[in-house]
MDAnalysis code that builds the backbone (N, CA, C; Angstrom):
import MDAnalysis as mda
import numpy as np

u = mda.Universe.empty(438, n_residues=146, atom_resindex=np.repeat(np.arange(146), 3), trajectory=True)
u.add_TopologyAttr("name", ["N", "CA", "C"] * 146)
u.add_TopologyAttr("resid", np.arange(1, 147))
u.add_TopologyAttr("resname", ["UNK", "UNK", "UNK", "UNK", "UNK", "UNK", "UNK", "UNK", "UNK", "UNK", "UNK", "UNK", "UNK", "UNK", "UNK", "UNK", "UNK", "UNK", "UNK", "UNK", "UNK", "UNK", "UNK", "UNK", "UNK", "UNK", "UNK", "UNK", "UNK", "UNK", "UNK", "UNK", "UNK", "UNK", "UNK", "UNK", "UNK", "UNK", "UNK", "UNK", "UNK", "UNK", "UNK", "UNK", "UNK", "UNK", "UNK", "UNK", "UNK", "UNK", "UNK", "UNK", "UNK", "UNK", "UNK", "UNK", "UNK", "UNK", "UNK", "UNK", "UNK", "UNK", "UNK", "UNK", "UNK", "UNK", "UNK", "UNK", "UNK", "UNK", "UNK", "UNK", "UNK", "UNK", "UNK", "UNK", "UNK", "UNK", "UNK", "UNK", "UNK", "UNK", "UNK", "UNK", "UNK", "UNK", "UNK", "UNK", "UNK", "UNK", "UNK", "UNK", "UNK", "UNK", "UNK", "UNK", "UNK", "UNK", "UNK", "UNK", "UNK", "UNK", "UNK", "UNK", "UNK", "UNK", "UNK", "UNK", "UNK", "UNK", "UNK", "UNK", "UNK", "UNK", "UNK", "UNK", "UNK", "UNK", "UNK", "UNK", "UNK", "UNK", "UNK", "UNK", "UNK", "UNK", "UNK", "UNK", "UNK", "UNK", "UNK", "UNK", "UNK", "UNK", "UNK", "UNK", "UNK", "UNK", "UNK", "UNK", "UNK", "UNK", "UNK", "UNK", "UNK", "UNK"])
u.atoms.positions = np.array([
    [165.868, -39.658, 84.054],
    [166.055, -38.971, 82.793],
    [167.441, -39.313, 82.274],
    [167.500, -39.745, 81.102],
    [168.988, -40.066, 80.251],
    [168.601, -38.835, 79.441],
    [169.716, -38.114, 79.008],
    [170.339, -37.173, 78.215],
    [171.654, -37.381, 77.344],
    [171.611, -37.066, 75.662],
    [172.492, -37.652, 75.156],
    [173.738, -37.135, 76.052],
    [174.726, -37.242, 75.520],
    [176.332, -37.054, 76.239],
    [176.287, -35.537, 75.965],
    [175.993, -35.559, 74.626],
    [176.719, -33.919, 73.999],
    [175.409, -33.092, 74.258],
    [174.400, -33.254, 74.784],
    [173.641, -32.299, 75.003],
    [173.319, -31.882, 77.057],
    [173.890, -32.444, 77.588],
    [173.984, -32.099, 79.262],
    [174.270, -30.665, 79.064],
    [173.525, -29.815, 79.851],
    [173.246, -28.774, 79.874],
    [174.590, -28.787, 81.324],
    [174.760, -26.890, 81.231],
    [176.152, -26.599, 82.045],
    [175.065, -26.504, 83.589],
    [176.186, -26.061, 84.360],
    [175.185, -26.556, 85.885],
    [174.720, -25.027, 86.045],
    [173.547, -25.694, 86.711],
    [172.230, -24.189, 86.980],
    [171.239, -24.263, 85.892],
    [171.464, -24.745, 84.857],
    [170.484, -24.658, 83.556],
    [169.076, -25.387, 83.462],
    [168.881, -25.926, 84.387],
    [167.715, -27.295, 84.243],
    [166.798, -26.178, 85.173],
    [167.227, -25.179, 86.049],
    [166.013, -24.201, 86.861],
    [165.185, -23.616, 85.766],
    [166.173, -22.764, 84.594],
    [165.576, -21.402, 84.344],
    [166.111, -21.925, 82.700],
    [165.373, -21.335, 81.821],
    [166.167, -21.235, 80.493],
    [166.208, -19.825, 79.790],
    [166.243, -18.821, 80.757],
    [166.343, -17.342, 80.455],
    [165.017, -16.879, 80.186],
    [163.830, -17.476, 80.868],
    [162.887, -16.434, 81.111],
    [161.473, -16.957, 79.614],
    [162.164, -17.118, 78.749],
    [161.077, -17.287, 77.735],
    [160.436, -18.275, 77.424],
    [159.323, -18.272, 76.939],
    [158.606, -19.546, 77.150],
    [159.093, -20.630, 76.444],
    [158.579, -22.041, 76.905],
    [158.784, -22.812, 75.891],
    [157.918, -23.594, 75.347],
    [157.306, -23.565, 73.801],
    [156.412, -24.152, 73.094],
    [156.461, -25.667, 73.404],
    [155.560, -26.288, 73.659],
    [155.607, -28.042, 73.910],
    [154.769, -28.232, 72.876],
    [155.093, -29.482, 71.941],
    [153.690, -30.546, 71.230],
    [153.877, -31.860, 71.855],
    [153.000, -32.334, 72.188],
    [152.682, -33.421, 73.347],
    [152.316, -34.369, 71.906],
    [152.318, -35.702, 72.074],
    [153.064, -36.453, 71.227],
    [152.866, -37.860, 71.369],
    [151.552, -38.561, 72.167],
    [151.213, -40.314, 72.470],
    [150.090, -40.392, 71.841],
    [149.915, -41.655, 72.299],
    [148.591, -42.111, 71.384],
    [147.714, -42.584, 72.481],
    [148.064, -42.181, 73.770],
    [146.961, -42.483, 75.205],
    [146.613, -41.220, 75.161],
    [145.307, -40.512, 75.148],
    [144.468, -39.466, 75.431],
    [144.196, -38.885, 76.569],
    [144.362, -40.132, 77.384],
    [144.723, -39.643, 79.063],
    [146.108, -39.052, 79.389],
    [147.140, -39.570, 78.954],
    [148.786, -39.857, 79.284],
    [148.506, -38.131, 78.744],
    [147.974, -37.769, 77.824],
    [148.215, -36.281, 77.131],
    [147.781, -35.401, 78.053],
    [146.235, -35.759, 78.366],
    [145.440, -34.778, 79.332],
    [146.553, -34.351, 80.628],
    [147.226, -36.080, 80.889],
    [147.745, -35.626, 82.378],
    [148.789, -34.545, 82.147],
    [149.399, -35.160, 81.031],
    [150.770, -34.088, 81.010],
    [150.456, -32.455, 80.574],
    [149.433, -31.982, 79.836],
    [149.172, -31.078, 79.357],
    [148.387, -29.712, 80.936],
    [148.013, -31.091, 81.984],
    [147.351, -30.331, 83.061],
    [148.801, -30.321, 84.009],
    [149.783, -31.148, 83.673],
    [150.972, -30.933, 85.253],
    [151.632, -29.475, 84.390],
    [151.580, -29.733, 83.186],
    [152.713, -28.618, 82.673],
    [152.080, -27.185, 82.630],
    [150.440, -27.324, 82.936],
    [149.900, -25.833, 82.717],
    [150.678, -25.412, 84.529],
    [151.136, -25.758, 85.155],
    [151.329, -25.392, 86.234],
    [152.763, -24.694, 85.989],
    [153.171, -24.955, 84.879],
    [154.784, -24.268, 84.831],
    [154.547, -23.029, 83.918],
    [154.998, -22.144, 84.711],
    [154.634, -20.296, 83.753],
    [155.590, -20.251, 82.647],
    [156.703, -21.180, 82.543],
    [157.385, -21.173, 81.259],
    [157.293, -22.017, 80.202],
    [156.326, -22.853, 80.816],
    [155.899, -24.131, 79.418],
    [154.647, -24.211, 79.249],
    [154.189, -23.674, 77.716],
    [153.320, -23.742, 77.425],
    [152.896, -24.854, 75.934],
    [151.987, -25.738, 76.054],
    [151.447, -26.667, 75.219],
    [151.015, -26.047, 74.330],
    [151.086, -26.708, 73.004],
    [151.657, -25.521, 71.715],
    [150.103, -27.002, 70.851],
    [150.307, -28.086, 71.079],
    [149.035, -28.959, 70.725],
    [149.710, -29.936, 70.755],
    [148.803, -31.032, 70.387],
    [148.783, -32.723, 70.594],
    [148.554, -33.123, 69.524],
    [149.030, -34.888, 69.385],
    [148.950, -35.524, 68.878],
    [149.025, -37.028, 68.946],
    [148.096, -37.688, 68.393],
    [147.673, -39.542, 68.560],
    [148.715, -40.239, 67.985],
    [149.481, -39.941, 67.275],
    [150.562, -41.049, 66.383],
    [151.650, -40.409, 66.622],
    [152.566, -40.488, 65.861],
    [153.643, -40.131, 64.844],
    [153.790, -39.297, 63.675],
    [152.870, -40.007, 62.434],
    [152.355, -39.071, 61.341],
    [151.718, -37.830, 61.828],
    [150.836, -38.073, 63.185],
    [149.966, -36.825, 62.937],
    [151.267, -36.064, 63.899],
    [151.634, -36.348, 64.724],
    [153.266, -35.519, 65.508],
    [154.120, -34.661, 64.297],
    [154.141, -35.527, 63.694],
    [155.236, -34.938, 62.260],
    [154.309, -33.497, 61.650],
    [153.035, -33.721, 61.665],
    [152.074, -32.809, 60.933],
    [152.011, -31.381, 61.454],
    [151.724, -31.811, 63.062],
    [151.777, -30.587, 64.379],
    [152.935, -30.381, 64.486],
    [154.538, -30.722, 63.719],
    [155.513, -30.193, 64.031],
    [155.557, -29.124, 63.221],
    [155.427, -29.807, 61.925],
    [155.829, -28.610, 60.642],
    [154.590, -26.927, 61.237],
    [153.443, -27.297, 61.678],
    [152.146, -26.472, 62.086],
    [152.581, -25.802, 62.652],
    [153.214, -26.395, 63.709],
    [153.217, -25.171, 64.746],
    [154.183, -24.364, 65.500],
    [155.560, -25.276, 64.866],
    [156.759, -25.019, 65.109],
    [157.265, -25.059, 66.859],
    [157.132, -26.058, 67.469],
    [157.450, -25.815, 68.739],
    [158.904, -25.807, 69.205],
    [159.255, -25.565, 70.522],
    [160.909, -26.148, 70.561],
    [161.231, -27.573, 71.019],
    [159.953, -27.754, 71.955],
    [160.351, -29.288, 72.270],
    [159.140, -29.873, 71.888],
    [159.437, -31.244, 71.309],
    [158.442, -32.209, 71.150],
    [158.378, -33.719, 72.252],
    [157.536, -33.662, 73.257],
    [157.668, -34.911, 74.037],
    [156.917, -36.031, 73.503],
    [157.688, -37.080, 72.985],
    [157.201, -37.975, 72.150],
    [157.166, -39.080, 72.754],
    [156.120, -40.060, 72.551],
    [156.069, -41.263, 73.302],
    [156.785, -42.405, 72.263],
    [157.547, -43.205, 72.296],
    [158.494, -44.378, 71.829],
    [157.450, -45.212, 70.853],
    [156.248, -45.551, 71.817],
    [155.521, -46.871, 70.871],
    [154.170, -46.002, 70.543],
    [154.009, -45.971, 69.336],
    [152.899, -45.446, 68.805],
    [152.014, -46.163, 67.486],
    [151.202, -45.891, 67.293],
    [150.224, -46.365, 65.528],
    [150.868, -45.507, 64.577],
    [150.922, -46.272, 63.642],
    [151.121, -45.204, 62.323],
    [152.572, -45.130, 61.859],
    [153.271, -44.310, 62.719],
    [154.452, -43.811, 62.703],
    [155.298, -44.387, 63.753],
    [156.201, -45.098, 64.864],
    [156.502, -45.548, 65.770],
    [157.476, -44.106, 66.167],
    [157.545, -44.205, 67.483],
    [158.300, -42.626, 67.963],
    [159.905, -42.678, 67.694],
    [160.415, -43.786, 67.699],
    [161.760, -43.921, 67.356],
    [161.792, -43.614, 65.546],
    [160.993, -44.062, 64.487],
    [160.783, -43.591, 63.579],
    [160.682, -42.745, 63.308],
    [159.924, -41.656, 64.051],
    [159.643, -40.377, 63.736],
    [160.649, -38.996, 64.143],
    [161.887, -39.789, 65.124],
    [162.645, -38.936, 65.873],
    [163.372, -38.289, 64.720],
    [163.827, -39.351, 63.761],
    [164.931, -38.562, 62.295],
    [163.835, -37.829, 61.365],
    [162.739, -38.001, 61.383],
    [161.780, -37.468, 60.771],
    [161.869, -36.031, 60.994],
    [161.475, -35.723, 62.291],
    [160.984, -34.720, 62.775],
    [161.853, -33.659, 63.025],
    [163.489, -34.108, 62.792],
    [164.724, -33.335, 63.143],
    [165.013, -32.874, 61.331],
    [164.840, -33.771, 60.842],
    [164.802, -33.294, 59.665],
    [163.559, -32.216, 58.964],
    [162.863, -32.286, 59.900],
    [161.473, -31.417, 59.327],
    [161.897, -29.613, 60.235],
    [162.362, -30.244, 61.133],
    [162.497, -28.630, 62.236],
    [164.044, -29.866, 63.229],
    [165.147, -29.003, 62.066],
    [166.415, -29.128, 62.752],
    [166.880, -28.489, 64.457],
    [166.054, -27.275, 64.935],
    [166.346, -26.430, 66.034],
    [165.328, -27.248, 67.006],
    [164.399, -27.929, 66.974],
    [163.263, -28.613, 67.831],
    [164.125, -29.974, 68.485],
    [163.685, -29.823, 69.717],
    [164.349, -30.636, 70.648],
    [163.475, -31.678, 71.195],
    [163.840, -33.033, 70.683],
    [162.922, -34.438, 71.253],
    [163.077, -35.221, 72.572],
    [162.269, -34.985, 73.554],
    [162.440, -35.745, 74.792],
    [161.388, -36.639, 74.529],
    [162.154, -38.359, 74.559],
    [161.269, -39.437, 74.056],
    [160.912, -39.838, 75.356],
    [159.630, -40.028, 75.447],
    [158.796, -40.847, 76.669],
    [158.333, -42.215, 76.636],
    [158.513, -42.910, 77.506],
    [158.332, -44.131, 77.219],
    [158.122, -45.446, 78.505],
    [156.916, -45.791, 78.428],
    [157.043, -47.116, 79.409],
    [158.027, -48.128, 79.916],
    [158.706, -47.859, 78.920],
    [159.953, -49.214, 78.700],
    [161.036, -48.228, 79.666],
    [162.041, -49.151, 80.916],
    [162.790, -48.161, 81.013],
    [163.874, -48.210, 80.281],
    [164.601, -46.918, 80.811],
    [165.848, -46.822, 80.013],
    [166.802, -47.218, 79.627],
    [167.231, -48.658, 80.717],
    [167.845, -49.996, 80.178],
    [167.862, -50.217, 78.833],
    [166.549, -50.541, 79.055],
    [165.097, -51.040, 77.365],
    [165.718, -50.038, 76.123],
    [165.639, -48.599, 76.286],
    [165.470, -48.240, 74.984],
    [166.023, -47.273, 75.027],
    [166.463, -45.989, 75.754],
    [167.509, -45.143, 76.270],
    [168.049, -45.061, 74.885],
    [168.757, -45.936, 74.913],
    [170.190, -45.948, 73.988],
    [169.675, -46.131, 72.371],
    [168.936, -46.394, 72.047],
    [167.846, -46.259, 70.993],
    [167.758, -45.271, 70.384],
    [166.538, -44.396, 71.470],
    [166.772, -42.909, 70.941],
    [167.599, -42.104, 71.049],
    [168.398, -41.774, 71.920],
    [169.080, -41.427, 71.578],
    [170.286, -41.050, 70.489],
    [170.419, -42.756, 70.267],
    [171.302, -42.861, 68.973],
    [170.302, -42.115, 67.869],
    [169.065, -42.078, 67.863],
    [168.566, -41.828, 66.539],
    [168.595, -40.234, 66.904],
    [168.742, -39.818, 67.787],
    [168.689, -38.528, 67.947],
    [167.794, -37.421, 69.221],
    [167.243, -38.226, 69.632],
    [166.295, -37.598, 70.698],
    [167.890, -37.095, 71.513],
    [167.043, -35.673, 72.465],
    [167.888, -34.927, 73.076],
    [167.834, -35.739, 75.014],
    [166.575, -36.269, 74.992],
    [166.393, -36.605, 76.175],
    [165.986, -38.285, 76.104],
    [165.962, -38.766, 77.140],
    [165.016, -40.361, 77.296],
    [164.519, -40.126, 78.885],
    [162.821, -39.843, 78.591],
    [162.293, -39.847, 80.343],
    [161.197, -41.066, 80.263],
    [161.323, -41.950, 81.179],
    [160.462, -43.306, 81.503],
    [159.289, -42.571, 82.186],
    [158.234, -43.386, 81.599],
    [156.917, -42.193, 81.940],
    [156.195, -42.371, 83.350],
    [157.229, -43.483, 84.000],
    [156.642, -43.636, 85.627],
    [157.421, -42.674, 86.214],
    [158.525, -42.194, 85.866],
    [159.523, -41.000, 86.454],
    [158.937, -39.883, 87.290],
    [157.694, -39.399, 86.846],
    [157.313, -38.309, 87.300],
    [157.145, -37.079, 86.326],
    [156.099, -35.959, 86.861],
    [156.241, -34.573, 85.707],
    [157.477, -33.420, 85.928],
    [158.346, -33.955, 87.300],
    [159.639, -33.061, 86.939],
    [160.823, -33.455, 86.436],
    [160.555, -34.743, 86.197],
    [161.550, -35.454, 85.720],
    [161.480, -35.067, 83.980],
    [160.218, -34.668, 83.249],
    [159.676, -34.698, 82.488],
    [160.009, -33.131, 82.489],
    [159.626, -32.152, 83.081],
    [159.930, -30.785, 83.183],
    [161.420, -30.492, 83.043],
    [161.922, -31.014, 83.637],
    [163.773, -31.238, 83.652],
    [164.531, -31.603, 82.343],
    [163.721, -32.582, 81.823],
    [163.987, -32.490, 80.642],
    [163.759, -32.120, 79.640],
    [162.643, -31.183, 79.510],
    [162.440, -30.215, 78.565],
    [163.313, -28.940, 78.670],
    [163.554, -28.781, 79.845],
    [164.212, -27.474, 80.077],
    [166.036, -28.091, 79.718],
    [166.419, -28.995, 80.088],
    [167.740, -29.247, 79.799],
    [167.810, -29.492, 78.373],
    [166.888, -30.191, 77.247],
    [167.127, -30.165, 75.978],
    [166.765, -28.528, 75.354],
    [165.798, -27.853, 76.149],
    [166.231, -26.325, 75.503],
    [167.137, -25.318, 75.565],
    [167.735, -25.938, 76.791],
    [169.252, -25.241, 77.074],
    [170.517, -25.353, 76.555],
    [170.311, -27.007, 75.771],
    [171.484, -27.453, 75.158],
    [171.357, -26.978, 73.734],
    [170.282, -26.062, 73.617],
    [169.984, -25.979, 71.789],
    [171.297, -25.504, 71.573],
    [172.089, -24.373, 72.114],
    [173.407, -23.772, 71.040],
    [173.815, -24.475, 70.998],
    [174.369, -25.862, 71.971],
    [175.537, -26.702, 71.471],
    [175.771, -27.307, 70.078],
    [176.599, -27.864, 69.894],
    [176.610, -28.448, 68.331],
    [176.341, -30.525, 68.951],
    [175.460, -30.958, 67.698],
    [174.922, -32.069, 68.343],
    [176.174, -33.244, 68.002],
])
């Protein structure tokens, strides 16, 4: 998991984010890659999947919908590309936090999103706590200033 600079959460924060849930919109254009992640994360009592989406455009659509806090977005998509959609979607819901997922590792593209704004970069062979870790560390960093 890469995390921008200014959003590393203080130490202890990646366990717990004070108890309340956190809305997810799941965010590729593999139907499987969704299923898997939507079944590892029903296992976490604080993250709950808020809905999905095949592109970008339709990501942008389920953002304004449903208002989640984090959006886990996959990098290469139809329609909309996920690095495209990262300034999109910050501009649509400024408080929503983007952990970009992506095949490519973080060598590859890390530094990408980030620059455009994603709060996190998790390579999607990493694992679902690597993926959990970083949802919870980009919702912890929300007070900071970006």
């Amino acid at each position: 998991m890469t995390l921008r600079e200014d959003h590393r959460p203080a130490a202890g924060t990646l366990a717990s984010v004070g108890g309340s849930e956190i809305r997810v919109l799941l965010c590729d254009d593999a139907p499987g890659f969704r299923a898997l992640l939507r079944y590892a994360l029903a296992d976490d009592p604080d993250v709950v999947v808020v809905g999905e989406a095949g592109d970008g455009e339709a990501g942008l659509a389920a953002l304004a919908e449903l208002g989640p806090d984090v959006v886990l977005l996959d990098i290469s998509m139809p329609r909309l590309q996920g690095l495209d959609a990262i300034g999109a979607m910050l501009a649509c819901a400024p408080a929503c936090r983007i952990v970009a997922l992506s095949g490519f590792t973080a060598a590859e593209m890390a530094a990408q999103a980030l620059a455009r704004g994603a709060h996190a970069y998790v390579e999607k062979g990493t694992g679902v706590m690597a993926i959990r870790d970083a949802i919870r560390a980009a919702v912890a960093a929300r007070g900071r200033p970006a």
